[in-house]
C-alpha positions as CSV (number, residue, x, y, z in Angstrom):
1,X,148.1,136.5,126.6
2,X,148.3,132.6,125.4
3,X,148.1,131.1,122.3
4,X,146.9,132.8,119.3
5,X,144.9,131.0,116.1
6,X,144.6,133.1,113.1
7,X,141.8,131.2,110.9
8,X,140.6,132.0,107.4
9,X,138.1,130.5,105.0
10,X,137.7,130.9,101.1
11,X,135.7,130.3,98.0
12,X,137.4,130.7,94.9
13,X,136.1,130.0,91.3
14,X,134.1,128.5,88.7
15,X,133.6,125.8,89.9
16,X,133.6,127.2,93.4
17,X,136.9,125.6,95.3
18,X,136.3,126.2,98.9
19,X,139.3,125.7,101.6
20,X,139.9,127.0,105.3
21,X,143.3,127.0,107.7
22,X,144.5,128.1,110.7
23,X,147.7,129.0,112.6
24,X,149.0,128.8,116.1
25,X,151.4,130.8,117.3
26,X,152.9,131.7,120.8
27,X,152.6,134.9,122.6
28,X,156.1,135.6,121.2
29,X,154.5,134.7,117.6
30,X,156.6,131.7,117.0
31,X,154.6,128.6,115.0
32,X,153.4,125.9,117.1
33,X,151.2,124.2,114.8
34,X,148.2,124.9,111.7
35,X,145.4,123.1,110.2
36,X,144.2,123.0,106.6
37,X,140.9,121.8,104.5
38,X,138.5,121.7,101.8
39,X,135.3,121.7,101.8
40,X,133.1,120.3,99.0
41,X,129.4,120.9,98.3
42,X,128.9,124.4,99.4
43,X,129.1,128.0,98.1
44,X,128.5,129.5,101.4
45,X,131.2,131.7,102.7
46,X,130.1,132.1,105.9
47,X,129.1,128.5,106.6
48,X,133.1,128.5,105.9
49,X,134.6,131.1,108.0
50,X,132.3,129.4,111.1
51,X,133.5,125.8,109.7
52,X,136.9,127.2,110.2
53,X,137.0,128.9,114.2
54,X,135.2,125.4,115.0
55,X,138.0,123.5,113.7
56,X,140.5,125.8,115.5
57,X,138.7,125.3,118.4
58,X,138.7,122.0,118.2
59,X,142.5,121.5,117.5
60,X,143.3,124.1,120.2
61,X,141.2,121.3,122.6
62,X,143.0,117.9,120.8
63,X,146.6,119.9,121.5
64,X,146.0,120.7,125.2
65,X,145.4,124.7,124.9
66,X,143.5,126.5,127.5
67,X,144.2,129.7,126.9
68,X,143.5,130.9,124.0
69,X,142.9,134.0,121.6
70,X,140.9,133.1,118.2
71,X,141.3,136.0,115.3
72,X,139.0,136.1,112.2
73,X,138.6,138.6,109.7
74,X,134.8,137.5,109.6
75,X,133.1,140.2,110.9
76,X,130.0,138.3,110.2
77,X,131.2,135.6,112.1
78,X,132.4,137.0,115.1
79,X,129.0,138.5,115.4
80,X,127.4,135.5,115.3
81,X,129.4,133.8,117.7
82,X,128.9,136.8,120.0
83,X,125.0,136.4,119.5
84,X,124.6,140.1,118.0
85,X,122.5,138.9,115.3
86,X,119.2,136.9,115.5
87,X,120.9,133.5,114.1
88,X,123.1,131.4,116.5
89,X,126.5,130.7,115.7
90,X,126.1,127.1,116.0
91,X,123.4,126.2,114.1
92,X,124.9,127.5,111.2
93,X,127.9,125.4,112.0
94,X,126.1,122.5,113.0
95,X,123.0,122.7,109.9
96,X,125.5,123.6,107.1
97,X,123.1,123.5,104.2
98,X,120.5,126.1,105.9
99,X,121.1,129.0,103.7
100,X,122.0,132.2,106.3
């Protein structure tokens, strides 16, 4: 096992506040680096939780990590990325104002 990114999006009140993280740890769980954000303009949740992964991704790339394991606790995500629904993964990520 390589690197791990745990990733998390949220919305939170009224008005809606909307921020996403991420962080990478070693295969012996010690910290190696996170990631933080807000996103403005948007009430979708899972718009966020895919916003989110692509960001880790995208860090994991900028950093130099090859190998790595990616955990969400967006089950609606995952499935998405996985293609097990009828909507890609990254047209909701790339066409953030579609509603899904």
């Amino acid at each position: 096992m390589g690197t791990i990114v745990n990733v998390d999006g949220s919305c939170n009140g009224t008005p809606t506040r909307i921020g996403f993280g991420g962080l990478f740890r070693n295969n012996w769980g010690l910290f190696l680096s996170a990631f933080s954000g807000m996103i403005s303009h948007s009430e979708d949740i899972l718009m966020v939780e895919l916003t989110t992964i692509y960001h880790g991704l995208h860090m994991a790339i900028d950093i130099g990590i090859n190998d790595l394991d990616c955990y969400s606790d967006s089950l609606l995500s995952i499935h998405r990325i996985k293609g097990d629904t009828g909507h890609s993964a990254l047209s909701c990520i790339c066409n953030p104002h579609t509603k899904h």
